[in-house]
Every structure is written in C-alpha cells, then in structure tokens.
C-alpha positions in Angstrom: 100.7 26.5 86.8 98.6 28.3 84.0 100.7 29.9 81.2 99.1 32.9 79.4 101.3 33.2 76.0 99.4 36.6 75.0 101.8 36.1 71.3 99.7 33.6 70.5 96.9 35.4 69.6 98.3 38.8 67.1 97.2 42.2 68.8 99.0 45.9 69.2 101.3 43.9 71.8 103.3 42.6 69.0 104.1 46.0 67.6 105.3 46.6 71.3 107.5 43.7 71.5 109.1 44.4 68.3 110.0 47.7 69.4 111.4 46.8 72.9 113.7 43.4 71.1 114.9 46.5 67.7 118.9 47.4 69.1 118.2 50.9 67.1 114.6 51.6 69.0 116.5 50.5 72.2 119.0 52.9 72.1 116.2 55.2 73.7 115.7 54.5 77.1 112.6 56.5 77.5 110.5 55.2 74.8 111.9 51.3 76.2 110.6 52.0 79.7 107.5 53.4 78.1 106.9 50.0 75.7 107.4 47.8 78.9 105.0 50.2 80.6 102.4 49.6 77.5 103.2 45.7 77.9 102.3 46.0 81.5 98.4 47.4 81.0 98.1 45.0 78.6 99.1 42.5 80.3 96.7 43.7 83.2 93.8 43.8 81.1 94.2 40.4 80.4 94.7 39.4 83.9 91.8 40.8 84.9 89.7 39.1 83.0 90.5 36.3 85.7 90.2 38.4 88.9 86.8 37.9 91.5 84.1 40.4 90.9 81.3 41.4 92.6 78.1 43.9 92.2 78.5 47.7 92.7 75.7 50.1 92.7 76.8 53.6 91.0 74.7 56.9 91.7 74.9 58.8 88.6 73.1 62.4 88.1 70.1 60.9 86.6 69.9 57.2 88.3 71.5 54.3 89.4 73.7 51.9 87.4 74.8 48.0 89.2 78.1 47.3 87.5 80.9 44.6 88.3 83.9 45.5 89.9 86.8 43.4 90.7 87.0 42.3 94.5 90.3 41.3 95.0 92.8 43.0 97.2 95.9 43.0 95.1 99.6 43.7 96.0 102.0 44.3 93.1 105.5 43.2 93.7 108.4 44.2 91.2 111.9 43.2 91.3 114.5 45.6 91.3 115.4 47.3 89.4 114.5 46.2 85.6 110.8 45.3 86.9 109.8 49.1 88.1 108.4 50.2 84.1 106.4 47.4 84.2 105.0 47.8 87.5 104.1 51.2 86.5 102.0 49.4 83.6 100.2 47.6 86.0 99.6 49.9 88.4 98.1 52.0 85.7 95.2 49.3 85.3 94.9 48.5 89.3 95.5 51.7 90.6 94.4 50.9 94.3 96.8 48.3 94.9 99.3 47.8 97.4 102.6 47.8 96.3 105.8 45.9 97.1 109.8 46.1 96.4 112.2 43.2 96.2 115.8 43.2 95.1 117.7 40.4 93.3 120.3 40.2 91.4 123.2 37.5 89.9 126.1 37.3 92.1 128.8 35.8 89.4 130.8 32.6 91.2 134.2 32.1 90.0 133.1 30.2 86.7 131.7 33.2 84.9 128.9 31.5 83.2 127.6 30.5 87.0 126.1 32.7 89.2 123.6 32.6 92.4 120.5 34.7 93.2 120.9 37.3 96.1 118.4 38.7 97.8 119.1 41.5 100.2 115.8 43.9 100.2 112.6 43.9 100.6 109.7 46.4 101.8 105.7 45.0 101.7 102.4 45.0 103.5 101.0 42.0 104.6 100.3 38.8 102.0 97.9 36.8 104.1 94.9 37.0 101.9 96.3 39.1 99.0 96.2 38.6 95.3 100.0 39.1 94.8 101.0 40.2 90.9 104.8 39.6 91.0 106.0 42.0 88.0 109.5 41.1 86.4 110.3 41.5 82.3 112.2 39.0 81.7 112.2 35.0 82.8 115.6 33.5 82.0 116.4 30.7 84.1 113.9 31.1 86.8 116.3 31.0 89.3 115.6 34.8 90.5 111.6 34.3 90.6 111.9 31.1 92.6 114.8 32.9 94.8 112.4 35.8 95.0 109.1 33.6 96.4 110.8 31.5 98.8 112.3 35.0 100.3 108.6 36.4 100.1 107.0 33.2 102.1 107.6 34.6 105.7 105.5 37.3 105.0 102.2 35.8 104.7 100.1 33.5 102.2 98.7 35.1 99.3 95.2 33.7 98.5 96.5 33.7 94.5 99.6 34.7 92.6 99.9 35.9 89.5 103.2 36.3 87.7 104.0 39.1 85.1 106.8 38.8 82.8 107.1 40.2 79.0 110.0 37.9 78.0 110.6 34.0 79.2 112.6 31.2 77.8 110.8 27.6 77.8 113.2 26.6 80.2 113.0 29.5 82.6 108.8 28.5 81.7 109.4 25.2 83.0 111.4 25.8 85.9 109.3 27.7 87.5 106.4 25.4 87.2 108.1 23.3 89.7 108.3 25.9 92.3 105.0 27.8 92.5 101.1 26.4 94.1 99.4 25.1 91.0 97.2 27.2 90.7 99.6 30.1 89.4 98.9 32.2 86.6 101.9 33.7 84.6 100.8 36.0 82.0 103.8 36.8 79.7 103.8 38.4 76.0 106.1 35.5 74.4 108.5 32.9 75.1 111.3 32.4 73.2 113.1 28.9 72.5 116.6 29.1 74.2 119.1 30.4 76.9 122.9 30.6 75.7 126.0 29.8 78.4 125.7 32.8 80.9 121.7 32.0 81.0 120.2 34.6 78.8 117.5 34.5 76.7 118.0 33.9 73.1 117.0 35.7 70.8 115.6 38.1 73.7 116.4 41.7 74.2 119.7 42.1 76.4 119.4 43.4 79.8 115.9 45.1 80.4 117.0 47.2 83.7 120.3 48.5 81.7 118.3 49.5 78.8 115.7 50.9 81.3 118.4 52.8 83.4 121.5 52.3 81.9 125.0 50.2 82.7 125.2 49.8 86.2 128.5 48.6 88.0 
C-alpha cells in the first residue's frame, strides 16, 4: 500500500485540521461538516494527480483547445454515517462519479473496551472495472475498513482503490496494509501516534459522525 501523509508538506489543510481537532470550533456542527467537506476536495485534488488521463478536444467560440482529462470511471463509497461530509468533498472534485453507501458500526461485546464490526447495508453499482474511492474520516483500528472491503468483494473487482480518510492512527495505518492489493493508495491529512483502551485515536478529535450529526443512541 502507498500512504499519502498530506501533513507532511504545510498547506491551508492544516488550518482545516486544527479547526475540526479545537473542542470550542467543534461545538458547531455545521462549520465541522463543512471542514471535513474542505478536507475532502483537497484530498481529491491530490488524488487526482494519480488518476489515468487521456486527450480531449474542446470547441470553444473562437477555436479548438486539446486538454487532458481524467479517464477513469470512479465510484465513491462512504461509510455511514460519519463519512457522508467527506464524500460531499469529493464529490465536489469528481462530480460524475458513481456513488455508493455502506454501513458499519462497533457492536460493543461484553468487555466494553472490545467490540466487532457489523455490517448490515449496503447500496452500489457495479465494481468490476471501477476506480473505487472508499471515503471514511477517521482510521482507528482498521477493523471497520477491512470489515467494510471484504463485505464489498462480492460485488465486483475494482481496477484500483483509493482510500480517503482525514484522521488515522499508525496502527490503524498498519493494519490495513495487510488487508488491501498492494497497489492501494490511502490519502489521509495526518496520522497521529496512538489509540487508547476502547481503540480511539489519540490525540484525534472524538467521534466524527456525532460531531457531524450529533449523539446518536
């Protein structure tokens, strides 16, 4: 797998991630969704810098311009419900895509710091072919990103598969690694050092779909 650690190189992204880890800033829900949304299209713009292109010829009123567009057929797939700001983000930047919907969550066992990953929806078009862009802010442990691509296998081979993701831990990084064709890209805006006993990142942000959506059951 290729990591892209955008943090490493300073750019307007940090003022967004300072902004989406601030408890005061995060107290608004609207201008969080909106930062992860901003994280998103950069994010994008990076990506797709790696993307296939090919030659277009443009008609404008006074002549003809050959420019290179990207050639890939992409699918966007976010996981519910924390990862639907930052599809927007991308969706912004590849606004032909197909789109796709996948729910996972932690079902708590009886020790409360373990939990497993359920999976029980999921709506797409066809991935034979496809450049899939799996979209989710934050990379803990791993477990639900792995969870989510062994669910998504039945439904086709994607050519390549890109991973999106604002917040990871190293081992969430690592993990992951393990589990995906080699040839995987994850783009994510930093990575911090460590998880703490219920498996969440440290120093991180809290809960991205609660702060997106607020507390949920």
């Amino acid at each position: 797998m290729i990591v892209r650690h955008l943090l490493k190189q300073n750019s307007v992204l940090n003022t967004f991630l300072k902004e989406i880890r601030n408890q005061d800033i995060q107290k608004d829900s609207m201008r969080f969704r909106r930062n992860l949304e901003r994280i998103g299209e950069i994010l994008s713009y990076e990506l797709s810098k790696e993307l296939e292109y090919s030659k277009e010829t443009t008609l404008t009123v006074l002549g003809e311009k050959k420019l290179k567009v990207h050639s890939n057929d992409i699918i966007i797939c976010s996981i519910l419900r924390a990862g639907l700001p930052l599809h927007q983000g991308i969706l912004n930047y590849f606004d032909t895509a197909e789109n796709a919907f996948i729910s996972a969550y932690r079902y708590p066992l009886k020790n409360d710091n373990e939990f497993e990953i359920k999976v029980e929806y999921f709506a797409t078009p066809t991935l034979d072919g496809k450049t899939l862009i799996i979209a989710d802010p934050m990379l803990a442990t791993g477990k639900s990103m792995v969870t989510v691509y062994e669910a998504i296998k039945k439904f086709g081979t994607p050519k390549k598969i890109h991973i999106v993701s604002v917040i990871g831990s190293k081992f969430g990084v690592n993990f992951i690694k393990n589990h995906f064709p080699t040839n995987t890209e994850l783009w994510i805006a930093d990575i911090d050092p460590i998880l703490n006993e219920k498996g969440y990142i440290v120093p991180g942000l809290g809960d991205a779909g609660d702060l997106s959506y607020g507390p949920k059951l």
